[in-house]
KEPATI-418428 format. One record per residue (C-alpha): residue in one letter; x, y, z. Coordinates in steps of 0.02 Angstrom, whole numbers, padded with zeros to 5 digits, m for minus. Example, Ala and Ser with C-alpha at 12.3 -4.5 7.8 and 13.67 -1.06 7.14 Angstrom:
// residues 2
(site A, (00615, m00225, 00390))
(site S, (00684, m00053, 00357))
// end
This chain:
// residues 346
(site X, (m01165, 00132, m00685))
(site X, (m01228, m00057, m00679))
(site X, (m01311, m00039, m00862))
(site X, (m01148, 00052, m00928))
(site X, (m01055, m00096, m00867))
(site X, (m01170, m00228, m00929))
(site X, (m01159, m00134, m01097))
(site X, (m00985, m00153, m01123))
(site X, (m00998, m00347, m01064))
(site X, (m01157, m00361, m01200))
(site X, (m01023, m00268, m01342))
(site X, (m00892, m00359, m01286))
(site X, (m01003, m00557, m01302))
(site X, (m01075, m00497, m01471))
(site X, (m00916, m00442, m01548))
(site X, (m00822, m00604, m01507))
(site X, (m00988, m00678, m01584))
(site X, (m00964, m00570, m01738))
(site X, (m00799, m00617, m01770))
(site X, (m00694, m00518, m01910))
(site X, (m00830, m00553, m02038))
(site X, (m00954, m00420, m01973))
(site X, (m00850, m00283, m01884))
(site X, (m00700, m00276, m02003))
(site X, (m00812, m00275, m02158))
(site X, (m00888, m00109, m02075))
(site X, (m00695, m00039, m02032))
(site X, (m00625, m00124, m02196))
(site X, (m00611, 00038, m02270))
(site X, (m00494, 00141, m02130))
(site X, (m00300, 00086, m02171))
(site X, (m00208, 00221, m02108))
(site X, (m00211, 00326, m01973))
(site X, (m00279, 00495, m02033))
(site X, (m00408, 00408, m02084))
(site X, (m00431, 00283, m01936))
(site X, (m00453, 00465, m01858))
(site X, (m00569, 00559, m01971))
(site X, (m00684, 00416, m01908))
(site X, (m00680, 00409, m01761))
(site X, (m00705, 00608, m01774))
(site X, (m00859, 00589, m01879))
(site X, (m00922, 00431, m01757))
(site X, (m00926, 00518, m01607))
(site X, (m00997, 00652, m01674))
(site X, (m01135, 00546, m01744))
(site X, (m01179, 00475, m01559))
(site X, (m01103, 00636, m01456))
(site X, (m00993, 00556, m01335))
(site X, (m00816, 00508, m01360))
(site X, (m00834, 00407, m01191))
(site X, (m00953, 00308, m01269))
(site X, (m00862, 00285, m01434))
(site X, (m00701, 00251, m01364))
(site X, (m00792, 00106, m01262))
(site X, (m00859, 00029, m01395))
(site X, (m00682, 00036, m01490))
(site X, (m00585, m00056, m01330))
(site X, (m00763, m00169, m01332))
(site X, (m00696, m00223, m01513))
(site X, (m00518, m00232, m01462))
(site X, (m00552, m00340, m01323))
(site X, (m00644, m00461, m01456))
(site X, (m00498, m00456, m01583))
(site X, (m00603, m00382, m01712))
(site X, (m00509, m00227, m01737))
(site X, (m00316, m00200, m01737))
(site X, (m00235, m00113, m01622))
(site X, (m00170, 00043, m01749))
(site X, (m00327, 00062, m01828))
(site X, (m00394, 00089, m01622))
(site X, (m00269, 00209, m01582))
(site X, (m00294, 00322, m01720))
(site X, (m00496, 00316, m01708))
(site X, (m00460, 00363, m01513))
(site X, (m00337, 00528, m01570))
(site X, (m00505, 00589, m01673))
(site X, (m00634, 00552, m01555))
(site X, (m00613, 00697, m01447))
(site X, (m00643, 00816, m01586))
(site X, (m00804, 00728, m01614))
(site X, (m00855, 00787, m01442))
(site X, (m00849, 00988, m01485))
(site X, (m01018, 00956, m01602))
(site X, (m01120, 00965, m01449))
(site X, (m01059, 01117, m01374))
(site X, (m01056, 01215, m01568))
(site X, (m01256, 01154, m01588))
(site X, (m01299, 01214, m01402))
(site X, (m01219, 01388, m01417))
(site X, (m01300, 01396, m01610))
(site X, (m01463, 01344, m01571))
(site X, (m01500, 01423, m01431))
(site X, (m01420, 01586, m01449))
(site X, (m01428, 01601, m01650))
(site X, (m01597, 01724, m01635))
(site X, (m01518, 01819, m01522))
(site X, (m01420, 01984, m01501))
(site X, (m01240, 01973, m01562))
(site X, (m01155, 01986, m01374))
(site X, (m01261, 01856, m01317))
(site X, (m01201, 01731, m01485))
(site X, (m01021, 01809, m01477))
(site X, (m01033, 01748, m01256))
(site X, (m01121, 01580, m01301))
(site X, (m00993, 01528, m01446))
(site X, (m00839, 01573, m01383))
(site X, (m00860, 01427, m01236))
(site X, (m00891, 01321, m01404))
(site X, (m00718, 01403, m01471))
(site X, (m00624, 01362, m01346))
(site X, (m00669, 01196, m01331))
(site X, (m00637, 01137, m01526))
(site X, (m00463, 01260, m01544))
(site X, (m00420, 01164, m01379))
(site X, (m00462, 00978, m01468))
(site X, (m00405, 01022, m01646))
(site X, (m00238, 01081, m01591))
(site X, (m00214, 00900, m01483))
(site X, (m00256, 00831, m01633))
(site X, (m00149, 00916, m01743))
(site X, (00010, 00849, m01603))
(site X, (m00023, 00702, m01577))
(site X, (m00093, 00641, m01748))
(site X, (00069, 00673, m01829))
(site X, (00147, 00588, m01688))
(site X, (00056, 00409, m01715))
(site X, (00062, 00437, m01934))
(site X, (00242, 00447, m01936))
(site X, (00308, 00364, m01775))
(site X, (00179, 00271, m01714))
(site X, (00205, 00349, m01547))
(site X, (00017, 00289, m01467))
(site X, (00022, 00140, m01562))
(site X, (00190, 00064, m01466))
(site X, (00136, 00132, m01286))
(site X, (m00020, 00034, m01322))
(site X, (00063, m00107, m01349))
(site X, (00180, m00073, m01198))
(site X, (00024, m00070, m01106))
(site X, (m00063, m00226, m01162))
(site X, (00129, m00295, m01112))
(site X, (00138, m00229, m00956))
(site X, (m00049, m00271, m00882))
(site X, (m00011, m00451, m00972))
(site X, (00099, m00476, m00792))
(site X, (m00028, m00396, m00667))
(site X, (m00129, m00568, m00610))
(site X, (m00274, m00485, m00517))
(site X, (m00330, m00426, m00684))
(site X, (m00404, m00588, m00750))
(site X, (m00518, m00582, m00596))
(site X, (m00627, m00423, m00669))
(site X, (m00717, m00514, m00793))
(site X, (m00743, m00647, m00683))
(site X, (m00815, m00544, m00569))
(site X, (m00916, m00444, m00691))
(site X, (m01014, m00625, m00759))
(site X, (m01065, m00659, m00601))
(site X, (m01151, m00488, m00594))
(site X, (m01201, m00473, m00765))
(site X, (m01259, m00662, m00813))
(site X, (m01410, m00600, m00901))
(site X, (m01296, m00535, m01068))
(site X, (m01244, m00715, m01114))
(site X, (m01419, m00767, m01074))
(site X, (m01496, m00643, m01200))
(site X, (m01387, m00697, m01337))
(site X, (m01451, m00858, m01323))
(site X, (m01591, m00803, m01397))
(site X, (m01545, m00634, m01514))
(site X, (m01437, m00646, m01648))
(site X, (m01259, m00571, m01603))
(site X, (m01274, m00408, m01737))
(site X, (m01441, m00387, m01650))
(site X, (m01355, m00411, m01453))
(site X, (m01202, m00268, m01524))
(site X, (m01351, m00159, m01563))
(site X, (m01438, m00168, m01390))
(site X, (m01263, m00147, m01313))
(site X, (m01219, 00015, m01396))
(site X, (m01393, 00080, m01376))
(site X, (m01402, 00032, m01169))
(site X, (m01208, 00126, m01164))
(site X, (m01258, 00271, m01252))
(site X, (m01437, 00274, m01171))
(site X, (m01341, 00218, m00981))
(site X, (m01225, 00378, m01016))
(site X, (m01347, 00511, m01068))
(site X, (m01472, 00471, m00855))
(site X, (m01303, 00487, m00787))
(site X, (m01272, 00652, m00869))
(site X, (m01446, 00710, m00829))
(site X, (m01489, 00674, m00660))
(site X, (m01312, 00729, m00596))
(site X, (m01325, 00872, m00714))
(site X, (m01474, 00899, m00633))
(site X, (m01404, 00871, m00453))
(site X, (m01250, 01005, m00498))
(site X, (m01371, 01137, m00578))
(site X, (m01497, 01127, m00432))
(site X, (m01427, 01265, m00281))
(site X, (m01283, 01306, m00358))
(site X, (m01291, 01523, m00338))
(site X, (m01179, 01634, m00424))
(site X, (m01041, 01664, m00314))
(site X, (m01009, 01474, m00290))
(site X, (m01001, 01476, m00467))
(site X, (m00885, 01593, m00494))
(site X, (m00783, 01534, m00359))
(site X, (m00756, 01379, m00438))
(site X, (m00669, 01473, m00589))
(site X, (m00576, 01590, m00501))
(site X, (m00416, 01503, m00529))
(site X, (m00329, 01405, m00658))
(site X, (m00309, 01267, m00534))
(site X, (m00489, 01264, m00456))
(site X, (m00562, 01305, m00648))
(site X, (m00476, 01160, m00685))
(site X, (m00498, 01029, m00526))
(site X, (m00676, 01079, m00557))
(site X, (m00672, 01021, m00731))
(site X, (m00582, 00846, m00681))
(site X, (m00709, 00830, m00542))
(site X, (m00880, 00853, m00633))
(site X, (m00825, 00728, m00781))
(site X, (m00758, 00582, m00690))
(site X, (m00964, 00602, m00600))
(site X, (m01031, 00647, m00766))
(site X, (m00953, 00540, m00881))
(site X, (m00954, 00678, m01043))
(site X, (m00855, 00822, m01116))
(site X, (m01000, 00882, m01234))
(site X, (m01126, 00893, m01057))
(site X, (m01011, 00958, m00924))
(site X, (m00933, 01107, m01067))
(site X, (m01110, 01136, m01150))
(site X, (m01174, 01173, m00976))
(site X, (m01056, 01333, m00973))
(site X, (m01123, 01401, m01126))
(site X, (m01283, 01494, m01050))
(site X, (m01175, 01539, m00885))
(site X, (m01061, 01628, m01008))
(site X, (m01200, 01686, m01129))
(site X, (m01277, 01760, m00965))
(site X, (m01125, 01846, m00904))
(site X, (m01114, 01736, m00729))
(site X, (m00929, 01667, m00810))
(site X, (m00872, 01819, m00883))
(site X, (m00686, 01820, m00990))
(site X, (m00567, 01842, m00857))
(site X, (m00636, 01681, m00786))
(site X, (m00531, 01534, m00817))
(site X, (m00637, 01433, m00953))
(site X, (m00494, 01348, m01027))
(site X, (m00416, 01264, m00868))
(site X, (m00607, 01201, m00842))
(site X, (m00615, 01112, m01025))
(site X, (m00451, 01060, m00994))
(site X, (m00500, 00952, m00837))
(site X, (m00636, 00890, m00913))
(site X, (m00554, 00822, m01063))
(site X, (m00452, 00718, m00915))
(site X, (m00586, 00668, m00807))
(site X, (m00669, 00569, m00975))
(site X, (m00516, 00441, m00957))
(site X, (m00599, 00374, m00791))
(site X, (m00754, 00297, m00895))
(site X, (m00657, 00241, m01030))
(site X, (m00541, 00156, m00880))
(site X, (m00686, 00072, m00807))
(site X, (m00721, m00012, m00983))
(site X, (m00553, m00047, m01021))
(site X, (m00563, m00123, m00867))
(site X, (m00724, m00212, m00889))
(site X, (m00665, m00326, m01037))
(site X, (m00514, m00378, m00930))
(site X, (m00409, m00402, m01093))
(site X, (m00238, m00311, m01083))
(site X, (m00255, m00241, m01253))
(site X, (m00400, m00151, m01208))
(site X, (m00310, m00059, m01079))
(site X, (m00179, m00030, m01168))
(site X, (m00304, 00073, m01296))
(site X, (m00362, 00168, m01142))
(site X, (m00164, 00232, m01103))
(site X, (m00155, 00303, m01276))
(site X, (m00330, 00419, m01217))
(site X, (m00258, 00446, m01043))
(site X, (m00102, 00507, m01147))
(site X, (m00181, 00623, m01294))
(site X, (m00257, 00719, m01162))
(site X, (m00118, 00726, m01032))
(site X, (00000, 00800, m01168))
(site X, (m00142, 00916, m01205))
(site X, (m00158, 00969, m01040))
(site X, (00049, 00989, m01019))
(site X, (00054, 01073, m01204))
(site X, (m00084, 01221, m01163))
(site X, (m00079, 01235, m00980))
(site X, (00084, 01348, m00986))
(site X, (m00002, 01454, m01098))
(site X, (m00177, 01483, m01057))
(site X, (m00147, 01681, m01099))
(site X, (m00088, 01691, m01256))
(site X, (m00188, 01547, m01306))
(site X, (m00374, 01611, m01232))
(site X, (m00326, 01784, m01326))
(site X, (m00293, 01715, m01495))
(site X, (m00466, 01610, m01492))
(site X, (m00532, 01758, m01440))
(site X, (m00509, 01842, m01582))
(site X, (m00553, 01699, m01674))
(site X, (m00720, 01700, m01603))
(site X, (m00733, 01905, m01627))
(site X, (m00705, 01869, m01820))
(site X, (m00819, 01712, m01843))
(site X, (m00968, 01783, m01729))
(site X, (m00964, 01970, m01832))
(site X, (m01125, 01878, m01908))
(site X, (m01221, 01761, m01899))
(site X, (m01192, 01696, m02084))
(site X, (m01009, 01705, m02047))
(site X, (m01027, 01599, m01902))
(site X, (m01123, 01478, m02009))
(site X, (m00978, 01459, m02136))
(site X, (m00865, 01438, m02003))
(site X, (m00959, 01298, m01930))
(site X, (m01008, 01210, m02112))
(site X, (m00805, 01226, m02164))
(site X, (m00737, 01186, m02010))
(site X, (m00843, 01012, m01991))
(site X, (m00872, 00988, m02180))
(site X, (m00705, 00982, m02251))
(site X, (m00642, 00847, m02128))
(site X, (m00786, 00739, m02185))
(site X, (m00723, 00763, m02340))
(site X, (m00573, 00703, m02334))
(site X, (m00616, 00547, m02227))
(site X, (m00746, 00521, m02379))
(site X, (m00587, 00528, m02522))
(site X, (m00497, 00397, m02419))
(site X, (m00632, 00300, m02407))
(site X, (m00646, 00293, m02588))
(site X, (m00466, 00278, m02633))
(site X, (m00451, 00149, m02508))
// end
């Protein structure tokens, strides 16, 4: 948790460094929102962790480097990013085998991206045409503006962390936003794997499936394990082989579970938001508490009818395995696609 902090402190320092001739020559080409969130879709795919993505975007906010609409919409595309790791584990580890064990394995994977796409496919119109996430942002930069303990964080945070200014002293400040993404990203994947490792340890069956045998517990347990495991990707992909092995079987609540966890990633993003002690930042952290509280409030109510449709979803993709191949090239591919076009056209 100290390097994770120090991370955003060492993004935050090298950004300001940077200035708007280095980061906005990289984000230059993203003016409009779709494509402000095809990016960050295809970014946090690239390094597997919308927590970490989404810190380094309120990093850059805090520095001024990146404007606040182009922010919002990477932050509505992130979490789509994040279903890449579940898709791979359930693939790769359960491609060679029999078709109940793929069909088991992927449809954890299927619920998770229907789950994210669908979000997306709310909100996104929401911020392109009314620039719903884009005003509460700037309601919350507004609002934390008046709250006078805040200035106090970073404060705080260079007393504890003095050894980031230090080391740009004597790196240049492209080569201190390197190390800072690199300690965050490398920071977040020992926390996932020694409490991973902690949760995974004497946890038996029953417990197991206790802890999904309710909407409300699946989902508390979801909110739980990602606010101490800062990731989606982790704390879903770890029900793949439960479910592959028939310990979470289908009338156990998955869904609520993903759910929670798609909440509990707002805490870490918090904490950086919090970390740059710049009201803009936080107010690019309301617009992710937001996405995923409306998801949560849009699906919750209809966890049936919506677990049964990806259901069959995931009985059509996983008939075979070159099917479910397809599925995974078209459903990634043609996204990239696009954000590629608008690149260009930009």
């Amino acid at each position: 948790m100290y390097f994770f902090i120090s991370s955003i402190c060492l993004i935050k320092d090298s950004a300001t460094l940077l200035g708007q001739g280095g980061a906005l020559t990289v984000l230059s080409s993203v003016d409009n929102p779709t494509i402000g969130a095809l990016a960050g879709w295809f970014c946090t795919a690239l390094i597997q962790s919308s927590g970490a993505f989404d810190s380094i975007v309120i990093a850059l906010v805090s520095a001024s480097v990146l404007p606040m609409s182009t922010a919002v919409a990477t932050i509505i595309g992130a979490e789509v990013g994040t279903t890449i790791t579940s898709q791979l584990t359930s693939v790769m580890g359960y491609i060679r085998r029999e078709k109940n064990l793929l069909r088991a394995s992927f449809m954890v994977a299927m619920l998770h991206y229907c789950y994210n796409i669908c979000t997306f496919l709310i909100c996104l119109p929401l911020e392109q045409f009314f620039g719903v996430f884009t005003n509460l942002a700037l309601f919350g930069a507004n609002f934390f503006t008046r709250i006078p303990g805040l200035s106090a964080i970073p404060s705080f945070l260079d007393i504890v962390t003095p050894w980031t200014h230090i080391l740009l002293n004597y790196i240049p400040a492209w080569g201190g936003f390197v190390c800072g993404i690199l300690l965050l990203i490398l920071s977040l994947i020992n926390l996932e794997k020694y409490m991973t490792s902690v949760f995974a340890g004497g946890a038996s069956k029953r417990l197991i499936q206790s802890a999904f045998g309710s909407p409300f517990r699946s989902f508390l347990s979801g909110l739980t394990f990602t606010i101490i495991v800062p990731s989606t990707s982790v704390m879903v992909s770890i029900l793949i082989p439960l479910a592959a092995t028939g310990i979470l079987k289908e009338e156990h609540h998955i869904m609520p579970y993903i759910i929670g966890a798609n909440v509990g990633t707002v805490v870490d993003v918090m904490l950086a938001a919090l970390a740059t002690g710049n009201p803009t930042a936080i107010g690019v952290w309301l617009v992710h508490l937001a996405i995923n509280i409306i998801g949560a409030v849009v699906f919750l109510p209809i966890l049936k009818p919506f677990t049964s449709f990806v259901k069959k979803a995931n009985d059509f993709v996983t008939f075979s395995k070159k099917r479910l191949l397809t599925f995974l090239g078209i459903s990634n591919g043609i996204f990239f696609i696009i954000l590629v076009i608008g690149i260009l056209m930009s």
